[in-house]
N, C-alpha and C positions, 0 to 999 in steps of 0.2 A: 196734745190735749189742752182743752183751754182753762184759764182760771178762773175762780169764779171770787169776788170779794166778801162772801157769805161762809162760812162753815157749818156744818152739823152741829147745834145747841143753841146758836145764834139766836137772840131776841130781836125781830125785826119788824117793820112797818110795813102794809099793805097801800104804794103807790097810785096806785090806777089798777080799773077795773072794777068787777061787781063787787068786790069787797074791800073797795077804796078804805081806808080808815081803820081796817083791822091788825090787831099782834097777834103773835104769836110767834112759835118757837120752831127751827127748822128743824124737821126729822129729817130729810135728807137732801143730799148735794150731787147733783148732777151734771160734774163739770161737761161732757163730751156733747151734750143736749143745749149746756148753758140756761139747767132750769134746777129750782127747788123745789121739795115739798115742804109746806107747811102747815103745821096744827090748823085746823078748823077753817082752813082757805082753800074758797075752789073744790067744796066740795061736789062729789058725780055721784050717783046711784046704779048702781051695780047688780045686777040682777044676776042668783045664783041658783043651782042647782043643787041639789042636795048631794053629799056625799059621804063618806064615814066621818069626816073632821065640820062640815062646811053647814049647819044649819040653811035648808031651802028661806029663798026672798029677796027682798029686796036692801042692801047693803049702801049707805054711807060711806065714801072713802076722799081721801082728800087724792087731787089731782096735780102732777107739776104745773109750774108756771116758769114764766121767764124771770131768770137772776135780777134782771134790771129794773124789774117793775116792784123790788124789794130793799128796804135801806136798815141800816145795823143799826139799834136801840141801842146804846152805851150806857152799860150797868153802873155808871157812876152818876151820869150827868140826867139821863133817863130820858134823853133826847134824840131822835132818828139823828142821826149823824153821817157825814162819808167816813171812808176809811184814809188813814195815812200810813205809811214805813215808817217806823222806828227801827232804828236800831241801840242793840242791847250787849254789853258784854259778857264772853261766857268766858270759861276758862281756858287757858293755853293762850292769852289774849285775843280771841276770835271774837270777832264781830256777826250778832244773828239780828236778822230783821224781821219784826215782828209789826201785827196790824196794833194800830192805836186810833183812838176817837180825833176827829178832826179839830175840836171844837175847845174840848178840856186836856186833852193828850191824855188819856188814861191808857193801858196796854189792854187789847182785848184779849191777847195770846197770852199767859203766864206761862 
């Protein structure tokens, strides 16, 4: 399965594409595709049919995209940023490596 540099809550930047220049926050991760979805990007309309749970019409939904055409906002600096490895000590002296901003080294993983 591949990785993907994004996680689920991630604050990120909209790269390329129709909504060059948009944030928002990733609802989901879709390593095996190598796509996310994100808040209010790439929205599709949906046309549905009426059912016990599903009010009939026409539906709003955001759509995946590619990992690549999205970059991580770092809650510190508040700047699209890359990602780097850090590593961190835990206990039993074991070393974990976690994602940090490229820019200020803030840890995005707590």
């Amino acid at each position: 399965m591949a990785k993907l540099h994004v996680k689920k809550g991630d604050q990120v930047l909209i790269l390329s594409g129709k909504d060059k220049g948009k944030k928002g926050k990733v609802l989901t991760a879709l390593p095996a595709a190598g796509k996310v979805v994100v808040e209010g990007v790439n929205l599709i309309k949906k046309h549905a049919r009426a059912t016990q749970h599903i009010q009939a019409g026409i539906h709003e939904k955001e759509a995946p995209i590619y990992s690549s055409k999205v970059m991580v906002i770092c809650p510190k600096c508040k700047e699209a940023t890359r990602i780097k490895k850090a590593p961190i000590k835990k206990a039993n002296d074991k070393v974990a490596w976690v994602r940090a901003c490229k820019k200020c080294g803030e840890l995005l993983d707590k």
